[in-house]
Structure formats: structure tokens, C-alpha cells
C-alpha positions in Angstrom: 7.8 50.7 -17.1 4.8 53.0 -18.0 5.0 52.1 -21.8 4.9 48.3 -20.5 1.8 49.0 -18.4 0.2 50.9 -21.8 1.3 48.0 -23.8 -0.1 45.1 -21.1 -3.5 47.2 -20.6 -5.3 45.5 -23.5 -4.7 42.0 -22.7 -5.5 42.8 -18.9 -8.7 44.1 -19.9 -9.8 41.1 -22.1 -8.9 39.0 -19.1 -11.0 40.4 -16.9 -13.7 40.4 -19.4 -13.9 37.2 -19.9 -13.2 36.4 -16.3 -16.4 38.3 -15.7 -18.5 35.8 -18.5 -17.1 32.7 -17.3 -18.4 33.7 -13.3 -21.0 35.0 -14.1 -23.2 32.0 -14.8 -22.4 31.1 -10.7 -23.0 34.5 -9.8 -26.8 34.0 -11.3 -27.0 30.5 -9.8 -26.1 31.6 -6.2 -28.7 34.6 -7.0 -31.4 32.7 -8.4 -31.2 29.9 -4.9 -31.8 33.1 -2.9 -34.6 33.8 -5.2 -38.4 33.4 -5.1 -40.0 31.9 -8.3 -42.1 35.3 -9.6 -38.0 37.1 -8.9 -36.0 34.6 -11.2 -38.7 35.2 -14.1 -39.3 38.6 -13.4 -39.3 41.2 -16.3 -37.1 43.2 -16.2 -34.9 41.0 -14.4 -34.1 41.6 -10.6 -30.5 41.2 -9.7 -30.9 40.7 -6.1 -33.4 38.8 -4.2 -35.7 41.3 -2.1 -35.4 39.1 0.9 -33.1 36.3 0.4 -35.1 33.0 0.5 -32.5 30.4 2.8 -34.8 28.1 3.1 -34.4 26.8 -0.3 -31.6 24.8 0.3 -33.4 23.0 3.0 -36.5 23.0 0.8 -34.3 21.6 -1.9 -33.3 18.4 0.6 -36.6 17.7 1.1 -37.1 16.9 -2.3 -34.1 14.3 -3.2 -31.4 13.3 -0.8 -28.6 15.6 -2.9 -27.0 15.1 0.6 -27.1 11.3 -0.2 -25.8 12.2 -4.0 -23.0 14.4 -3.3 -21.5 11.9 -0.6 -22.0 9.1 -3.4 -19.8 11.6 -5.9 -17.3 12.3 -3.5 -16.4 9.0 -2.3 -16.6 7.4 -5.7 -14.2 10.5 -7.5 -11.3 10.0 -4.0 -11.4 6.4 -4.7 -11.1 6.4 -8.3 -8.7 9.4 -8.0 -6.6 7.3 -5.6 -6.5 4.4 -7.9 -5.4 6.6 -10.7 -2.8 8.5 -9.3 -1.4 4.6 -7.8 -1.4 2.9 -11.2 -0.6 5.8 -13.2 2.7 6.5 -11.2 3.6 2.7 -11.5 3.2 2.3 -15.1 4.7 6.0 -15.8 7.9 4.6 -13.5 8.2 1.7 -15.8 7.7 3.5 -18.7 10.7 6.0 -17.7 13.2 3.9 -16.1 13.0 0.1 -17.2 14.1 -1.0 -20.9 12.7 -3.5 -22.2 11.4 -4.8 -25.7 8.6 -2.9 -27.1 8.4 -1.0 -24.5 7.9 2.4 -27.0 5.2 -0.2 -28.8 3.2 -0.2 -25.5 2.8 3.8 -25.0 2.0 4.5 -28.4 -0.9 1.7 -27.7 -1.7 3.5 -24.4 -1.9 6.7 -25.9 -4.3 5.0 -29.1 -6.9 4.4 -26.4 -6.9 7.9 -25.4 -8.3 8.8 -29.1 -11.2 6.3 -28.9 -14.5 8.0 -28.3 -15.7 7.2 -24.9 -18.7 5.7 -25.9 -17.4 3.3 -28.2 -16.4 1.8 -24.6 -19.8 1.6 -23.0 -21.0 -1.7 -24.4 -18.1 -3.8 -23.8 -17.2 -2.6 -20.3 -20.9 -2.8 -19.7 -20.5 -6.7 -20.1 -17.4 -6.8 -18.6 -18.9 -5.4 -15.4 -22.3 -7.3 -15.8 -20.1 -10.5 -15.6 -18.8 -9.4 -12.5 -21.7 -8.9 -11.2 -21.0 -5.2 -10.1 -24.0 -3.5 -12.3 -25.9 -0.5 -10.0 -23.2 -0.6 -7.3 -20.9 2.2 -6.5 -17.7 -0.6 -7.2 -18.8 -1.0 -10.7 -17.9 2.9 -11.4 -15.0 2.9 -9.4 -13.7 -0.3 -11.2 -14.3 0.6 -14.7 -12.8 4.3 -14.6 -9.6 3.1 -12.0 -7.1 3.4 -14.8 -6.5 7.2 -16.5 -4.8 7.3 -19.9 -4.3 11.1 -19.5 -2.8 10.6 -15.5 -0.1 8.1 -16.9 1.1 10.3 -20.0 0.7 13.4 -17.2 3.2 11.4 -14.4 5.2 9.9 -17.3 6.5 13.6 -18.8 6.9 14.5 -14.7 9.0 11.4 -14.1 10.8 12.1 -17.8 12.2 15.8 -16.0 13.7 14.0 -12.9 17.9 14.1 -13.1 19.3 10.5 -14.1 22.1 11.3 -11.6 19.7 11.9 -8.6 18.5 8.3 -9.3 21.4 6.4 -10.3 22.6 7.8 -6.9 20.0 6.0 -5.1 20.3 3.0 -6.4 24.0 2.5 -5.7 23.3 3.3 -2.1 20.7 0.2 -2.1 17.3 2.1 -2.8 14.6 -0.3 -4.3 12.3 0.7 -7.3 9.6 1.3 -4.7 11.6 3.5 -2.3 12.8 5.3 -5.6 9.0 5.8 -6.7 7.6 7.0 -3.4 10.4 9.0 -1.3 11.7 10.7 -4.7 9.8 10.8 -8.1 6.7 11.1 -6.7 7.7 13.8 -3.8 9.6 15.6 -6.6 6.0 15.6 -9.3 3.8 16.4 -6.5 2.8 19.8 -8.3 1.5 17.5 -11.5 0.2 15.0 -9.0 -2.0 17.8 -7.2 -3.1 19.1 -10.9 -3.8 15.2 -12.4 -5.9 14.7 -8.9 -7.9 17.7 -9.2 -8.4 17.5 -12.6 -9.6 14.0 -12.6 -11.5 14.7 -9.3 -13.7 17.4 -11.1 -14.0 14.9 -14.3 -15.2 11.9 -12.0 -17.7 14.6 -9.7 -18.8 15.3 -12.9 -19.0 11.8 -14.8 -22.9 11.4 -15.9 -23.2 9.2 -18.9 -21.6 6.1 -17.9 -22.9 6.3 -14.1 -26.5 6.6 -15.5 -26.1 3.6 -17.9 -25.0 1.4 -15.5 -26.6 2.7 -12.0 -30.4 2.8 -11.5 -31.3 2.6 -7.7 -31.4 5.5 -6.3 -29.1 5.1 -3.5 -26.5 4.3 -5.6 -27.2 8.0 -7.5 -24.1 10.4 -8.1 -24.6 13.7 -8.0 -25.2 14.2 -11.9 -28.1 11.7 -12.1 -29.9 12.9 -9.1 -29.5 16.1 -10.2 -30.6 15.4 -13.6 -34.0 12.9 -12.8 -34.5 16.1 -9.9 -34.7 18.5 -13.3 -36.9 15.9 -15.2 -39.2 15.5 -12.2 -39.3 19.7 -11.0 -38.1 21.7 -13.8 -41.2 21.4 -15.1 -42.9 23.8 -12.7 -41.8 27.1 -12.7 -42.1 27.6 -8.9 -39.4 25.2 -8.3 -36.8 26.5 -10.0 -35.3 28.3 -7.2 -34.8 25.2 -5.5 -33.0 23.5 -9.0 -30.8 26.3 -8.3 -30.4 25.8 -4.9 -29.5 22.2 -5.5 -26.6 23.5 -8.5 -25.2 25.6 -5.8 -24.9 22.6 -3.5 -23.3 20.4 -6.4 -20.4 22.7 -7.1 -20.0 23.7 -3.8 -17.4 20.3 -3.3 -15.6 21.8 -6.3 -15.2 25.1 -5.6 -14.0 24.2 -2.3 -11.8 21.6 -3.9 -10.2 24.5 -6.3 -9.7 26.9 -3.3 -7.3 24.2 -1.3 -5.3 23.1 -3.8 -5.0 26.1 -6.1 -2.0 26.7 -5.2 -0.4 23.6 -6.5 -2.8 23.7 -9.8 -1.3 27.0 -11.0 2.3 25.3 -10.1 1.4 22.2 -11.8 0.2 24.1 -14.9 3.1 25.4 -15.4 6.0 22.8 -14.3 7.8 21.5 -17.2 6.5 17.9 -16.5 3.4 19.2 -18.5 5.1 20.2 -21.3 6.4 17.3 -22.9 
């Protein structure tokens, strides 16, 4: 036992090492929104704020509606999320348990899609939702990113792990296709289900790019483009930095919170053999 504790010592230490770097960016952040201006550019630097400055957060409100943003972000990301997870589990169920011709044809096409740079996207889906007449709305972003390459090849190697017999089973006591997908594949890849919606939560919260080609009213502003125009219009004065920090704490705060809940079933997910092909 004590020779496997000298042995695992090493890698335990590099862990928490880099644990340490990658938190330590949010440590500043939270630090820096309790922060006055002359204390975030102070030399030699100050660790913790002499008299922790809450009123930046409200401050920070006063300046842009991040309240307005963040809402925006959220509802957009559960929608699409939703959307995903619905048509994802639909074509991963055909994929897995209906035989037809070509079928092996169409998921080597889905997957082709997935290796196409993002961008080389933009201008045709920017007509086909121009045409549609769904340009700076909050539908055009949910419509163009409703369907997830990754969330269909993620529910397809979940379904792939479910016993035959279990569903063979069903089906000669009556069970339709849709009773099979909802009261028994899904319930059984709910782990991968968790992981695919908070991965794809976080990617959608965090979506900037697209959102700021196609959105340009400012009510219609996710979090990322308010956040960034609020950095073009402040970040320019040094005195307002502390409330651009204030207003990064606020934006990942929905994450973080997000991470906490369903941790549980991320780690489980990350592990389950549906992810590993």
C-alpha cells in the first residue's frame, strides 16, 4: 500500500498543479471584480482587495443590460440543447436499430460534416436564414445550430451498448419504437445525455461568431457580444476594468452553477462505455 502511495505521489502532484493553473485565471477574475482600478494595476500586485468593492457588480448593470444578455444566452443554449438532444436521439435510434440501404453511407456523411470548418458554413446558412426571414432574432440562432453532429455520434455509441435481448423483449410484448426510445434507450444513456447537454450547453453559452454575424440589435445580444462591444466600449479606460471583471464573473457564473448540478452525471458520462466507441 505505502509503495503504491510513493509510486501515485508524482502524478497526484502534477494534478494539483495544473488544477491550480487552470483556476487560477477565475480566482484573479473574482479578485479583480472586488477590486478598485489603482489595486488591479498595482505594482507589486495586491492579491486581495483592501475593502472589497460590491458595488461593481451593480455598477457593471448600469452600464449594459448583462442581465438582459445572460437571460438571452440561457434561453437560446436550453432550447437549442433541447432540440439537440430530441433529434440526436431520433436519428441515433435509427441509426442503431433500423436496416435499411445505405444506411452506413449516411453516417459516414454525417460524420464528413463534422470535419468541415465551421466557417465555411456561415455564408450559406446566412442565406438560408435571411430567406426565412429570421436574421437578428433569437429563432435564427436557435434554428441554425438545432441539429448536433457530435450529440448524434455521442447517443449513437450509447444506444450501440444497449443489450439486443432487452429490446427484442419489448417489442414482442407490443412496445412501439417511441416507447422503446423514451422509457428504455434514453433512461438507460441518461449519464451520456447529461454529459452531451452540458457540453453543448457550455458550447451554445459560449457561441460568439455566428451570433454576432447574424444578430445586431441589442436586445437580441448573447452574452458573448454584449460582453465583447462592453470591452470595445470600456476596456479602454483603465478605471473600468474592475467592472469588465465584474461582468466575467457574472457570465460564468450560469456555468459554474450549471457544472456544480450536474457534475455528478458528467464524471459518469465521461466514463460510461457509450463514449468509447
Amino acid at each position: 500500500m505505502k509503495q503504491f502511495v510513493l509510486k501515485s505521489m508524482p502524478r497526484t502532484i502534477i494534478v494539483m498543479l495544473l488544477s491550480v493553473v487552470m483556476i487560477f485565471p477565475l480566482i484573479w477574475m473574482l479578485l479583480s471584480a472586488l477590486k478598485t482600478a489603482d489595486e488591479i494595476f498595482a505594482i507589486p500586485l495586491t492579491w486581495l482587495p483592501a475593502i472589497p468593492q460590491w458595488d461593481n457588480f451593480a455598477n457593471a448593470l448600469k452600464l449594459a443590460p448583462f442581465g438582459l444578455y445572460i437571460w438571452n444566452s440561457i434561453f437560446t443554449a436550453i432550447i437549442i440543447v433541447f432540440f439537440q438532444v430530441l433529434f440526436a436521439a431520433m436519428l441515433a435510434y435509427a441509426l442503431t436499430q433500423f436496416t435499411f440501404k445505405g444506411k452506413k453511407l449516411l453516417f459516414q456523411s454525417i460524420l464528413l460534416t463534422y470535419m468541415l470548418p465551421a466557417a465555411a458554413t456561415y455564408v450559406p446558412s446566412y442565406v438560408i436564414i435571411s430567406k426565412m426571414g429570421l436574421l437578428d432574432s433569437l429563432a435564427g440562432i436557435i434554428i441554425s445550430n438545432s441539429i448536433s453532429v457530435f450529440a448524434i455520434f455521442i447517443l449513437r455509441q450509447a444506444f450501440m451498448q444497449i443489450p439486443t435481448e432487452l429490446l427484442d423483449a419489448a417489442r414482442s410484448d407490443g412496445a412501439s419504437d417511441f416507447v422503446i426510445l423514451t422509457k428504455i434507450m434514453m433512461p438507460m444513456s441518461k449519464s451520456t445525455i447529461f454529459t452531451v447537454v452540458l457540453i453543448s450547453f457550455v458550447q451554445m453559452y459560449n457561441n460568439y461568431l455566428w451570433p454576432s454575424l447574424i444578430v445586431k440589435s441589442e436586445e437580441n445580444f448573447l452574452i458573448t457580444v454584449g460582453l465583447n462591444r462592453f470591452f470595445t466600449t470600456q476596456g479602454t479606460f483603465a478605471e473600468q476594468w474592475p467592472l469588465i471583471m465584474a461582468a466575467n464573473v457574472m457570465t460564468v457564473a450560469p456555468l459554474l452553477l450549471l457544472f456544480l448540478i450536474l457534475q455528478k452525471w458528467f464524471m459518469k458520462g465521461i466514463s460510461d462505455n457509450g463514449l468509447k466507441g
